[in-house]
C-alpha positions as CSV (number, residue, x, y, z in Angstrom):
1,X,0.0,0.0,0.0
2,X,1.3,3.2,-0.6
3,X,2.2,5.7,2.4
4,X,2.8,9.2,1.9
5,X,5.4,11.4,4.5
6,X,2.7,14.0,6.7
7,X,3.1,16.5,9.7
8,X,0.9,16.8,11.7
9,X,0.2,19.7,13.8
10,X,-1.1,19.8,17.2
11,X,-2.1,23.2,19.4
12,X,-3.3,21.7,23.1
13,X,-5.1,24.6,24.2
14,X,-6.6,22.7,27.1
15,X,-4.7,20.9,29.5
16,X,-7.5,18.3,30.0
17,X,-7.3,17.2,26.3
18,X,-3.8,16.1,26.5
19,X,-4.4,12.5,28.0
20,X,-6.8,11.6,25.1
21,X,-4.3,12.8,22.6
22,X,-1.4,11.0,23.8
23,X,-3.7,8.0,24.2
24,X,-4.5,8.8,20.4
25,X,-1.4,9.4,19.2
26,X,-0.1,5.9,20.8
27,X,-2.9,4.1,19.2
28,X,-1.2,5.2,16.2
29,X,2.2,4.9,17.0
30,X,3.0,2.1,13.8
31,X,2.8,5.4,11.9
32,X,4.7,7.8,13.9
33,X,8.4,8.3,12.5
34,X,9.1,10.8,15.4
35,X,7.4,13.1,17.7
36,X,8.0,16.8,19.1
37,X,6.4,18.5,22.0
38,X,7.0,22.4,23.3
39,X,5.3,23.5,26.4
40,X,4.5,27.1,26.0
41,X,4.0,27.9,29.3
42,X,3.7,32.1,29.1
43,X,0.9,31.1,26.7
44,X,-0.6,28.1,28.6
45,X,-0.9,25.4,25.2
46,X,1.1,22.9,24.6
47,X,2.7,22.7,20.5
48,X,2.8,19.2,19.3
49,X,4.3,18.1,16.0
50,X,4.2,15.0,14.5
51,X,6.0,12.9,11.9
52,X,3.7,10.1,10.4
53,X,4.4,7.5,7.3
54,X,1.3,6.2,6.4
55,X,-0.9,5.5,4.1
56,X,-3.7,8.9,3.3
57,X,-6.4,7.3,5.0
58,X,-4.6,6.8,7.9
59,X,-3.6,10.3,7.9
60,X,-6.7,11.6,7.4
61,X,-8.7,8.9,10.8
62,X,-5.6,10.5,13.1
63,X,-6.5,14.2,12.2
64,X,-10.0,13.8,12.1
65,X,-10.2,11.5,16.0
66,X,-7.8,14.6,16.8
67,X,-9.6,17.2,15.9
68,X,-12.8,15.9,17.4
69,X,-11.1,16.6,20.7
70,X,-12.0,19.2,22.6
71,X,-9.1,22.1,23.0
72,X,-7.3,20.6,20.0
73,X,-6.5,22.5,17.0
74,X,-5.2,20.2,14.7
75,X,-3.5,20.7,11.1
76,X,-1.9,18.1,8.4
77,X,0.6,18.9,5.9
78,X,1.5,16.1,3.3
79,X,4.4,15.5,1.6
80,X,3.9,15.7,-2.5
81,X,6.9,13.6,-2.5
82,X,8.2,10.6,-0.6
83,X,5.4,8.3,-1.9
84,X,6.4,4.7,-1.0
């Protein structure tokens, strides 16, 4: 199947919503290639980035179970090259 290289973007703007998005992003952790988080305390969110391989549909179940959780802002860029 062919996977395509994707960021994905995470903005925790509630503290509450960041055990349901770990517990997310480990239900999907066959896809992550690597994983970034920033506490930006003055601000009080938490920046998230993530590096998936996967295939699109895969891409697009994480960022939409994301983004149906409340405080997250979530954003995916994909890759136009890297197709594998």
């Amino acid at each position: 199947m062919d996977t395509k290289i994707a960021i994905v973007s995470i903005i925790v703007e509630d503290s509450e919503s960041s055990a349901p998005t770990n517990d997310l992003l480990h239900e999907f952790s066959n896809y992550i290639v690597g994983r970034m988080g920033i506490p930006y305390r003055q601000r009080g969110i938490g920046i998230i980035s993530v590096v998936v391989d996967a295939p699109q549909n895969v891409i697009s179940s994480l960022s939409g179970k994301l983004g149906m959780i409340k405080g997250i802002n979530v954003k995916v860029t994909v890759s136009k090259t890297g197709e594998k």
